[in-house]
VOZADREN-850485 format. One record per residue (C-alpha): x, y, z negated. Coordinates in pm, whole numbers, plus 50000, padded with zeros to 5 digits. Example, Ala and Ser with C-alpha at 12.3 -4.5 7.8 and 13.67 -1.06 7.14 Angstrom:
<recs>
512304955049220
513674989449286
</recs>
This chain:
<recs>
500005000050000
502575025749891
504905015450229
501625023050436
500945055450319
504525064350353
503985055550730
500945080450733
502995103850571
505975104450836
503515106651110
502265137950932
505505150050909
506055142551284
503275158151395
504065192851232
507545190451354
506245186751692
503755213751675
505935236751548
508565238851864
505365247552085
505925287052009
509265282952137
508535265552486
505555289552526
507715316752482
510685302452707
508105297752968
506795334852975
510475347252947
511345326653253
508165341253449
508705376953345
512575375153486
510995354253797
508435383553793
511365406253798
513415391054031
510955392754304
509705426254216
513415441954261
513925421054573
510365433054720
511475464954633
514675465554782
513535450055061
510845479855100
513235506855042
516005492555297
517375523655511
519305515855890
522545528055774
523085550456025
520195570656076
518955564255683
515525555555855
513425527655678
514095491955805
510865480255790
508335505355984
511265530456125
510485568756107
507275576855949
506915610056114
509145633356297
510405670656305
512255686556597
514115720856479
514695746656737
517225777256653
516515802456872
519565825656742
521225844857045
520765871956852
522435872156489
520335871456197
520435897455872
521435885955548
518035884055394
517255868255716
519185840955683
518555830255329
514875834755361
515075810855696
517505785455546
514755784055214
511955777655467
513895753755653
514485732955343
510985737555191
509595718755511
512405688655416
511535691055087
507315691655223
507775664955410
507005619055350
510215599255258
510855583655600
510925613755830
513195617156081
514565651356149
517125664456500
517835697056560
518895716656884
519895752156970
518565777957234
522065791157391
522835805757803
524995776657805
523155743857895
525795723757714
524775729857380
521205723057442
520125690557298
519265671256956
521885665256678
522045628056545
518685615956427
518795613056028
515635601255828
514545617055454
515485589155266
514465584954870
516235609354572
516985598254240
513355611954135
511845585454389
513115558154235
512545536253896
516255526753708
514565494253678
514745485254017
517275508954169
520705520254107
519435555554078
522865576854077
523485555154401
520815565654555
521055600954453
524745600654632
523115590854896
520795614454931
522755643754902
525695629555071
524155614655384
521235637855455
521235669555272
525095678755346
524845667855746
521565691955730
522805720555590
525995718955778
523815721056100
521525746755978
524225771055840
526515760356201
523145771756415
522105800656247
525615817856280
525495833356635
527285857256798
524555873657013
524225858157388
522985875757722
520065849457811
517615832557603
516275801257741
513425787657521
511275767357719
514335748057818
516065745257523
513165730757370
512295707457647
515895693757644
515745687157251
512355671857272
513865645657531
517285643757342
515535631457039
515155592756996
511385582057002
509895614756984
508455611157312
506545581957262
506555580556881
502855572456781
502865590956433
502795622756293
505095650456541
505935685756447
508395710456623
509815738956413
510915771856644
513095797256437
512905824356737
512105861356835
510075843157123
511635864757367
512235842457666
514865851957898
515915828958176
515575820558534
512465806558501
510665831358336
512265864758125
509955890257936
512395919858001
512175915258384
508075921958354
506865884258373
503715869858127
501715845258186
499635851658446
502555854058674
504275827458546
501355801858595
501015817158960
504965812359024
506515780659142
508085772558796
504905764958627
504875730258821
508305726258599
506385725358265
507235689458109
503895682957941
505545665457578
503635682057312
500705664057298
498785666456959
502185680556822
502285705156567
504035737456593
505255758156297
506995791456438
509565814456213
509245844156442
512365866856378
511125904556475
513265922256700
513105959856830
512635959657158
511635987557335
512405969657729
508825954057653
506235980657700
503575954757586
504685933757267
501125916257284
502315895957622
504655877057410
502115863257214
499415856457477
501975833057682
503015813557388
499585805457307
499245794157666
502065777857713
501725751457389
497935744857493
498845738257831
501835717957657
498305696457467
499985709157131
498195720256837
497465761056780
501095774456666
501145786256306
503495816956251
505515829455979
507375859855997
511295860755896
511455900955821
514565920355605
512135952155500
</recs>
Protein backbone atom coordinates (compact mmCIF):
# COMPACT_ATOMS: atom_id res chain seq x y z
CA UNK A 1 0.00 0.00 0.00
CA UNK A 2 2.57 2.57 1.09
CA UNK A 3 4.90 1.54 -2.29
CA UNK A 4 1.62 2.30 -4.36
CA UNK A 5 0.94 5.54 -3.19
CA UNK A 6 4.52 6.43 -3.53
CA UNK A 7 3.98 5.55 -7.30
CA UNK A 8 0.94 8.04 -7.33
CA UNK A 9 2.99 10.38 -5.71
CA UNK A 10 5.97 10.44 -8.36
CA UNK A 11 3.51 10.66 -11.10
CA UNK A 12 2.26 13.79 -9.32
CA UNK A 13 5.50 15.00 -9.09
CA UNK A 14 6.05 14.25 -12.84
CA UNK A 15 3.27 15.81 -13.95
CA UNK A 16 4.06 19.28 -12.32
CA UNK A 17 7.54 19.04 -13.54
CA UNK A 18 6.24 18.67 -16.92
CA UNK A 19 3.75 21.37 -16.75
CA UNK A 20 5.93 23.67 -15.48
CA UNK A 21 8.56 23.88 -18.64
CA UNK A 22 5.36 24.75 -20.85
CA UNK A 23 5.92 28.70 -20.09
CA UNK A 24 9.26 28.29 -21.37
CA UNK A 25 8.53 26.55 -24.86
CA UNK A 26 5.55 28.95 -25.26
CA UNK A 27 7.71 31.67 -24.82
CA UNK A 28 10.68 30.24 -27.07
CA UNK A 29 8.10 29.77 -29.68
CA UNK A 30 6.79 33.48 -29.75
CA UNK A 31 10.47 34.72 -29.47
CA UNK A 32 11.34 32.66 -32.53
CA UNK A 33 8.16 34.12 -34.49
CA UNK A 34 8.70 37.69 -33.45
CA UNK A 35 12.57 37.51 -34.86
CA UNK A 36 10.99 35.42 -37.97
CA UNK A 37 8.43 38.35 -37.93
CA UNK A 38 11.36 40.62 -37.98
CA UNK A 39 13.41 39.10 -40.31
CA UNK A 40 10.95 39.27 -43.04
CA UNK A 41 9.70 42.62 -42.16
CA UNK A 42 13.41 44.19 -42.61
CA UNK A 43 13.92 42.10 -45.73
CA UNK A 44 10.36 43.30 -47.20
CA UNK A 45 11.47 46.49 -46.33
CA UNK A 46 14.67 46.55 -47.82
CA UNK A 47 13.53 45.00 -50.61
CA UNK A 48 10.84 47.98 -51.00
CA UNK A 49 13.23 50.68 -50.42
CA UNK A 50 16.00 49.25 -52.97
CA UNK A 51 17.37 52.36 -55.11
CA UNK A 52 19.30 51.58 -58.90
CA UNK A 53 22.54 52.80 -57.74
CA UNK A 54 23.08 55.04 -60.25
CA UNK A 55 20.19 57.06 -60.76
CA UNK A 56 18.95 56.42 -56.83
CA UNK A 57 15.52 55.55 -58.55
CA UNK A 58 13.42 52.76 -56.78
CA UNK A 59 14.09 49.19 -58.05
CA UNK A 60 10.86 48.02 -57.90
CA UNK A 61 8.33 50.53 -59.84
CA UNK A 62 11.26 53.04 -61.25
CA UNK A 63 10.48 56.87 -61.07
CA UNK A 64 7.27 57.68 -59.49
CA UNK A 65 6.91 61.00 -61.14
CA UNK A 66 9.14 63.33 -62.97
CA UNK A 67 10.40 67.06 -63.05
CA UNK A 68 12.25 68.65 -65.97
CA UNK A 69 14.11 72.08 -64.79
CA UNK A 70 14.69 74.66 -67.37
CA UNK A 71 17.22 77.72 -66.53
CA UNK A 72 16.51 80.24 -68.72
CA UNK A 73 19.56 82.56 -67.42
CA UNK A 74 21.22 84.48 -70.45
CA UNK A 75 20.76 87.19 -68.52
CA UNK A 76 22.43 87.21 -64.89
CA UNK A 77 20.33 87.14 -61.97
CA UNK A 78 20.43 89.74 -58.72
CA UNK A 79 21.43 88.59 -55.48
CA UNK A 80 18.03 88.40 -53.94
CA UNK A 81 17.25 86.82 -57.16
CA UNK A 82 19.18 84.09 -56.83
CA UNK A 83 18.55 83.02 -53.29
CA UNK A 84 14.87 83.47 -53.61
CA UNK A 85 15.07 81.08 -56.96
CA UNK A 86 17.50 78.54 -55.46
CA UNK A 87 14.75 78.40 -52.14
CA UNK A 88 11.95 77.76 -54.67
CA UNK A 89 13.89 75.37 -56.53
CA UNK A 90 14.48 73.29 -53.43
CA UNK A 91 10.98 73.75 -51.91
CA UNK A 92 9.59 71.87 -55.11
CA UNK A 93 12.40 68.86 -54.16
CA UNK A 94 11.53 69.10 -50.87
CA UNK A 95 7.31 69.16 -52.23
CA UNK A 96 7.77 66.49 -54.10
CA UNK A 97 7.00 61.90 -53.50
CA UNK A 98 10.21 59.92 -52.58
CA UNK A 99 10.85 58.36 -56.00
CA UNK A 100 10.92 61.37 -58.30
CA UNK A 101 13.19 61.71 -60.81
CA UNK A 102 14.56 65.13 -61.49
CA UNK A 103 17.12 66.44 -65.00
CA UNK A 104 17.83 69.70 -65.60
CA UNK A 105 18.89 71.66 -68.84
CA UNK A 106 19.89 75.21 -69.70
CA UNK A 107 18.56 77.79 -72.34
CA UNK A 108 22.06 79.11 -73.91
CA UNK A 109 22.83 80.57 -78.03
CA UNK A 110 24.99 77.66 -78.05
CA UNK A 111 23.15 74.38 -78.95
CA UNK A 112 25.79 72.37 -77.14
CA UNK A 113 24.77 72.98 -73.80
CA UNK A 114 21.20 72.30 -74.42
CA UNK A 115 20.12 69.05 -72.98
CA UNK A 116 19.26 67.12 -69.56
CA UNK A 117 21.88 66.52 -66.78
CA UNK A 118 22.04 62.80 -65.45
CA UNK A 119 18.68 61.59 -64.27
CA UNK A 120 18.79 61.30 -60.28
CA UNK A 121 15.63 60.12 -58.28
CA UNK A 122 14.54 61.70 -54.54
CA UNK A 123 15.48 58.91 -52.66
CA UNK A 124 14.46 58.49 -48.70
CA UNK A 125 16.23 60.93 -45.72
CA UNK A 126 16.98 59.82 -42.40
CA UNK A 127 13.35 61.19 -41.35
CA UNK A 128 11.84 58.54 -43.89
CA UNK A 129 13.11 55.81 -42.35
CA UNK A 130 12.54 53.62 -38.96
CA UNK A 131 16.25 52.67 -37.08
CA UNK A 132 14.56 49.42 -36.78
CA UNK A 133 14.74 48.52 -40.17
CA UNK A 134 17.27 50.89 -41.69
CA UNK A 135 20.70 52.02 -41.07
CA UNK A 136 19.43 55.55 -40.78
CA UNK A 137 22.86 57.68 -40.77
CA UNK A 138 23.48 55.51 -44.01
CA UNK A 139 20.81 56.56 -45.55
CA UNK A 140 21.05 60.09 -44.53
CA UNK A 141 24.74 60.06 -46.32
CA UNK A 142 23.11 59.08 -48.96
CA UNK A 143 20.79 61.44 -49.31
CA UNK A 144 22.75 64.37 -49.02
CA UNK A 145 25.69 62.95 -50.71
CA UNK A 146 24.15 61.46 -53.84
CA UNK A 147 21.23 63.78 -54.55
CA UNK A 148 21.23 66.95 -52.72
CA UNK A 149 25.09 67.87 -53.46
CA UNK A 150 24.84 66.78 -57.46
CA UNK A 151 21.56 69.19 -57.30
CA UNK A 152 22.80 72.05 -55.90
CA UNK A 153 25.99 71.89 -57.78
CA UNK A 154 23.81 72.10 -61.00
CA UNK A 155 21.52 74.67 -59.78
CA UNK A 156 24.22 77.10 -58.40
CA UNK A 157 26.51 76.03 -62.01
CA UNK A 158 23.14 77.17 -64.15
CA UNK A 159 22.10 80.06 -62.47
CA UNK A 160 25.61 81.78 -62.80
CA UNK A 161 25.49 83.33 -66.35
CA UNK A 162 27.28 85.72 -67.98
CA UNK A 163 24.55 87.36 -70.13
CA UNK A 164 24.22 85.81 -73.88
CA UNK A 165 22.98 87.57 -77.22
CA UNK A 166 20.06 84.94 -78.11
CA UNK A 167 17.61 83.25 -76.03
CA UNK A 168 16.27 80.12 -77.41
CA UNK A 169 13.42 78.76 -75.21
CA UNK A 170 11.27 76.73 -77.19
CA UNK A 171 14.33 74.80 -78.18
CA UNK A 172 16.06 74.52 -75.23
CA UNK A 173 13.16 73.07 -73.70
CA UNK A 174 12.29 70.74 -76.47
CA UNK A 175 15.89 69.37 -76.44
CA UNK A 176 15.74 68.71 -72.51
CA UNK A 177 12.35 67.18 -72.72
CA UNK A 178 13.86 64.56 -75.31
CA UNK A 179 17.28 64.37 -73.42
CA UNK A 180 15.53 63.14 -70.39
CA UNK A 181 15.15 59.27 -69.96
CA UNK A 182 11.38 58.20 -70.02
CA UNK A 183 9.89 61.47 -69.84
CA UNK A 184 8.45 61.11 -73.12
CA UNK A 185 6.54 58.19 -72.62
CA UNK A 186 6.55 58.05 -68.81
CA UNK A 187 2.85 57.24 -67.81
CA UNK A 188 2.86 59.09 -64.33
CA UNK A 189 2.79 62.27 -62.93
CA UNK A 190 5.09 65.04 -65.41
CA UNK A 191 5.93 68.57 -64.47
CA UNK A 192 8.39 71.04 -66.23
CA UNK A 193 9.81 73.89 -64.13
CA UNK A 194 10.91 77.18 -66.44
CA UNK A 195 13.09 79.72 -64.37
CA UNK A 196 12.90 82.43 -67.37
CA UNK A 197 12.10 86.13 -68.35
CA UNK A 198 10.07 84.31 -71.23
CA UNK A 199 11.63 86.47 -73.67
CA UNK A 200 12.23 84.24 -76.66
CA UNK A 201 14.86 85.19 -78.98
CA UNK A 202 15.91 82.89 -81.76
CA UNK A 203 15.57 82.05 -85.34
CA UNK A 204 12.46 80.65 -85.01
CA UNK A 205 10.66 83.13 -83.36
CA UNK A 206 12.26 86.47 -81.25
CA UNK A 207 9.95 89.02 -79.36
CA UNK A 208 12.39 91.98 -80.01
CA UNK A 209 12.17 91.52 -83.84
CA UNK A 210 8.07 92.19 -83.54
CA UNK A 211 6.86 88.42 -83.73
CA UNK A 212 3.71 86.98 -81.27
CA UNK A 213 1.71 84.52 -81.86
CA UNK A 214 -0.37 85.16 -84.46
CA UNK A 215 2.55 85.40 -86.74
CA UNK A 216 4.27 82.74 -85.46
CA UNK A 217 1.35 80.18 -85.95
CA UNK A 218 1.01 81.71 -89.60
CA UNK A 219 4.96 81.23 -90.24
CA UNK A 220 6.51 78.06 -91.42
CA UNK A 221 8.08 77.25 -87.96
CA UNK A 222 4.90 76.49 -86.27
CA UNK A 223 4.87 73.02 -88.21
CA UNK A 224 8.30 72.62 -85.99
CA UNK A 225 6.38 72.53 -82.65
CA UNK A 226 7.23 68.94 -81.09
CA UNK A 227 3.89 68.29 -79.41
CA UNK A 228 5.54 66.54 -75.78
CA UNK A 229 3.63 68.20 -73.12
CA UNK A 230 0.70 66.40 -72.98
CA UNK A 231 -1.22 66.64 -69.59
CA UNK A 232 2.18 68.05 -68.22
CA UNK A 233 2.28 70.51 -65.67
CA UNK A 234 4.03 73.74 -65.93
CA UNK A 235 5.25 75.81 -62.97
CA UNK A 236 6.99 79.14 -64.38
CA UNK A 237 9.56 81.44 -62.13
CA UNK A 238 9.24 84.41 -64.42
CA UNK A 239 12.36 86.68 -63.78
CA UNK A 240 11.12 90.45 -64.75
CA UNK A 241 13.26 92.22 -67.00
CA UNK A 242 13.10 95.98 -68.30
CA UNK A 243 12.63 95.96 -71.58
CA UNK A 244 11.63 98.75 -73.35
CA UNK A 245 12.40 96.96 -77.29
CA UNK A 246 8.82 95.40 -76.53
CA UNK A 247 6.23 98.06 -77.00
CA UNK A 248 3.57 95.47 -75.86
CA UNK A 249 4.68 93.37 -72.67
CA UNK A 250 1.12 91.62 -72.84
CA UNK A 251 2.31 89.59 -76.22
CA UNK A 252 4.65 87.70 -74.10
CA UNK A 253 2.11 86.32 -72.14
CA UNK A 254 -0.59 85.64 -74.77
CA UNK A 255 1.97 83.30 -76.82
CA UNK A 256 3.01 81.35 -73.88
CA UNK A 257 -0.42 80.54 -73.07
CA UNK A 258 -0.76 79.41 -76.66
CA UNK A 259 2.06 77.78 -77.13
CA UNK A 260 1.72 75.14 -73.89
CA UNK A 261 -2.07 74.48 -74.93
CA UNK A 262 -1.16 73.82 -78.31
CA UNK A 263 1.83 71.79 -76.57
CA UNK A 264 -1.70 69.64 -74.67
CA UNK A 265 -0.02 70.91 -71.31
CA UNK A 266 -1.81 72.02 -68.37
CA UNK A 267 -2.54 76.10 -67.80
CA UNK A 268 1.09 77.44 -66.66
CA UNK A 269 1.14 78.62 -63.06
CA UNK A 270 3.49 81.69 -62.51
CA UNK A 271 5.51 82.94 -59.79
CA UNK A 272 7.37 85.98 -59.97
CA UNK A 273 11.29 86.07 -58.96
CA UNK A 274 11.45 90.09 -58.21
CA UNK A 275 14.56 92.03 -56.05
CA UNK A 276 12.13 95.21 -55.00
Amino acid sequence: MARSNRRRSTRRKDRGGTSSIWPYVLGAVAAIGLLVAAIFYRNQTEHETAVNVDTLCPLDTGPVAMAAILFDLTDPLTLAQSKQLLARVEKEIADAPIGTQFTMGVVSETPESWGATAPLCKPRSGHDVSTLTQNVRLVETRYEKRFMEPLHANIESMISAHGANKSPIMEALQTLIADTSGFLTFAGPRKVIIVSDLLQNSESMSFYAGDDWQSFATSPQFARLNRTLEGVDIIIFEVPRVVSKIKDPRVIEDFWLHYFDVQGARVPTVKTIGDL
